[in-house]
C-alpha positions as CSV (number, residue, x, y, z in Angstrom):
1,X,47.5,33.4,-0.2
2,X,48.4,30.3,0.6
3,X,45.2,29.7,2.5
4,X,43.3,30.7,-0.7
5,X,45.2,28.2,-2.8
6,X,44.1,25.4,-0.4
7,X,40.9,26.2,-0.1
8,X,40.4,26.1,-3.9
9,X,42.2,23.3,-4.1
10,X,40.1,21.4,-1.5
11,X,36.9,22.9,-3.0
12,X,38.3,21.5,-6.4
13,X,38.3,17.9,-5.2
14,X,35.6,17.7,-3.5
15,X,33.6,18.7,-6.8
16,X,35.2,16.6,-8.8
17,X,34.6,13.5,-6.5
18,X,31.1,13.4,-7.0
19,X,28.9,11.7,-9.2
20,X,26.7,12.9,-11.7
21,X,23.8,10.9,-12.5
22,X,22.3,11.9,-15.1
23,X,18.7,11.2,-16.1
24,X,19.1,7.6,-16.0
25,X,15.5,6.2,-16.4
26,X,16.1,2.9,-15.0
27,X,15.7,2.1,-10.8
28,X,15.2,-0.5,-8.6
29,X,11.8,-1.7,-7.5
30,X,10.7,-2.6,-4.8
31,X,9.1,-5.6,-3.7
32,X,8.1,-8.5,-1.2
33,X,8.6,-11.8,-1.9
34,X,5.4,-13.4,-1.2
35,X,6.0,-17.3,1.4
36,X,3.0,-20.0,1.9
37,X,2.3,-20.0,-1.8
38,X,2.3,-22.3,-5.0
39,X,1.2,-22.6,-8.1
40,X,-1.7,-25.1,-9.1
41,X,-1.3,-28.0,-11.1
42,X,-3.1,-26.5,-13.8
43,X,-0.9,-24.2,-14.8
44,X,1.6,-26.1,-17.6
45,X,4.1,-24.4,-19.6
46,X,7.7,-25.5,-20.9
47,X,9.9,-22.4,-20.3
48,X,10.2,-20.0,-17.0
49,X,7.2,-17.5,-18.1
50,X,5.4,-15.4,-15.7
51,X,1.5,-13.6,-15.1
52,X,0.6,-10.6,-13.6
53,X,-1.5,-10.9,-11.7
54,X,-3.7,-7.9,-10.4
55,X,-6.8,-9.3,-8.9
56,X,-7.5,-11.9,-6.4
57,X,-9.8,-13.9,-8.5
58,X,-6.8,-13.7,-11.1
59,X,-4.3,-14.8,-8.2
60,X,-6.6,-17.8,-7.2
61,X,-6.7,-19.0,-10.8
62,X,-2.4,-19.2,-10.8
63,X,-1.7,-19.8,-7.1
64,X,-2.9,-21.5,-4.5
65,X,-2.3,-21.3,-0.5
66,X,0.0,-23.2,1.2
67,X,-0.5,-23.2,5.3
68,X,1.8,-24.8,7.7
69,X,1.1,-24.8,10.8
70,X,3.0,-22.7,13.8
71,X,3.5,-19.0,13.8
72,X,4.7,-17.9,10.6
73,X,2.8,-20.7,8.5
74,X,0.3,-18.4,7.3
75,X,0.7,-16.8,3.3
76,X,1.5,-13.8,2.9
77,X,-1.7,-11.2,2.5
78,X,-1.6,-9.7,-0.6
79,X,-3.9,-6.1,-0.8
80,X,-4.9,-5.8,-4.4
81,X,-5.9,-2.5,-3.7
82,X,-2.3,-1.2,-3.4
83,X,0.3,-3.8,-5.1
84,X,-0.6,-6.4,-7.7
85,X,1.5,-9.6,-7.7
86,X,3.9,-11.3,-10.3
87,X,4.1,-15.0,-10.6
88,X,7.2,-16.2,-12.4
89,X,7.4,-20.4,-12.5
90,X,8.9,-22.9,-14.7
91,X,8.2,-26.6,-16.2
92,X,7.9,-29.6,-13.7
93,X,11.1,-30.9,-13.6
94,X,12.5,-34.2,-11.4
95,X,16.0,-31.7,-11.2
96,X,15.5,-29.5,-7.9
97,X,15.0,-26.2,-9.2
98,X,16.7,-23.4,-7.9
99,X,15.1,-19.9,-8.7
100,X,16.6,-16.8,-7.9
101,X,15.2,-13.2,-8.5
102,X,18.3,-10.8,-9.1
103,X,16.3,-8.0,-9.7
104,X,13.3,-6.2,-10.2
105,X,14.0,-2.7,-12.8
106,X,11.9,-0.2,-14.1
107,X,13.4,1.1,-17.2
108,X,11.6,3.4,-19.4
109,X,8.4,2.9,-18.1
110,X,8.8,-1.1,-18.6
111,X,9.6,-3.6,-15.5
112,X,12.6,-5.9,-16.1
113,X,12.7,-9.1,-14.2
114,X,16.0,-10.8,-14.3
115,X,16.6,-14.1,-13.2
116,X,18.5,-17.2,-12.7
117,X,17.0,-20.6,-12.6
118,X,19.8,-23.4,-11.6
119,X,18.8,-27.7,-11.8
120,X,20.1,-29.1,-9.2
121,X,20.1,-33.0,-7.4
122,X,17.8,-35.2,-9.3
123,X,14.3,-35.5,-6.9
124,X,12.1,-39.1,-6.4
125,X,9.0,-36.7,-7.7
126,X,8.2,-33.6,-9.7
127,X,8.3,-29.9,-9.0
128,X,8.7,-26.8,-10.0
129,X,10.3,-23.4,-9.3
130,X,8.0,-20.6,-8.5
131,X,8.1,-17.1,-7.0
132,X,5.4,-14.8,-6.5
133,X,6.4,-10.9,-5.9
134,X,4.1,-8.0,-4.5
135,X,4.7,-5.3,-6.4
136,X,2.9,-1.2,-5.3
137,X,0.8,-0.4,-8.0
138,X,3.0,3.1,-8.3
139,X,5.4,0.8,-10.1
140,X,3.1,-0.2,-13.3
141,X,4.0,-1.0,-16.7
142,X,4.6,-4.1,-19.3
143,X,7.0,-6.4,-17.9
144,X,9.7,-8.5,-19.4
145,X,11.9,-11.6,-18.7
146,X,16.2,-11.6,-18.6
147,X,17.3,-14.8,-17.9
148,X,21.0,-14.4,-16.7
């Protein structure tokens, strides 16, 4: 009897220790940050904004390639085919911007990028914060900004 009672007991905990997750409809996504790129001069805006981008002639119109020499100065390939790319970029700025991706939701069909985008010393010369992610195609839908 005893035996019994500690087997229940043990099969009670160990059910009520685990989650239940429902049908939450937001997840992480998945992506690459994308190295060796920028975006061109041509591009103006006043506010961190983004463009999808889902073509290469639409990712040569935003970005353009930055090449350094040695082994790893190459940019990143980017197969349209299978992913399209977000660029998300700010104002030019003389503050050194500091842009961080915190992450990258889908959440009822919609893609959430959240963000923080810190100023930091001042700089002799303008820039401005850009990232470009490569996101699988399996992972469509409108995206949206949050600014944390």
């Amino acid at each position: 009897m005893k035996k019994l009672a500690l087997l229940l007991l043990l099969i009670t905990i160990t059910f009520s220790c685990t989650q239940h997750t429902g049908n939450n409809a937001s997840h992480q996504v998945p992506y690459t940050e994308a190295q060796r790129y920028f975006i061109k001069n041509t591009i103006n805006t006043d506010v961190v904004t983004f463009k999808k981008l889902t073509s290469q002639e639409e990712f040569d119109e935003v970005c353009g390639a930055a090449t350094v020499m040695g082994p790893n100065g190459s940019p990143t390939k980017i197969d349209f085919t299978k992913s399209y790319a977000i660029a998300l970029y700010g104002p030019l700025t003389n503050k050194n911007p500091i842009l961080t991706i915190t992450s990258l939701i889908k959440d009822d069909g919609n893609i959430v990028l959240s963000y923080t985008l810190k100023e930091g010393e001042t700089l002799s010369y303008t820039t401005r914060a850009a990232k470009v992610l490569i996101v699988s195609k399996q992972y469509a839908g409108n995206i949206s900004l949050n600014k944390l």
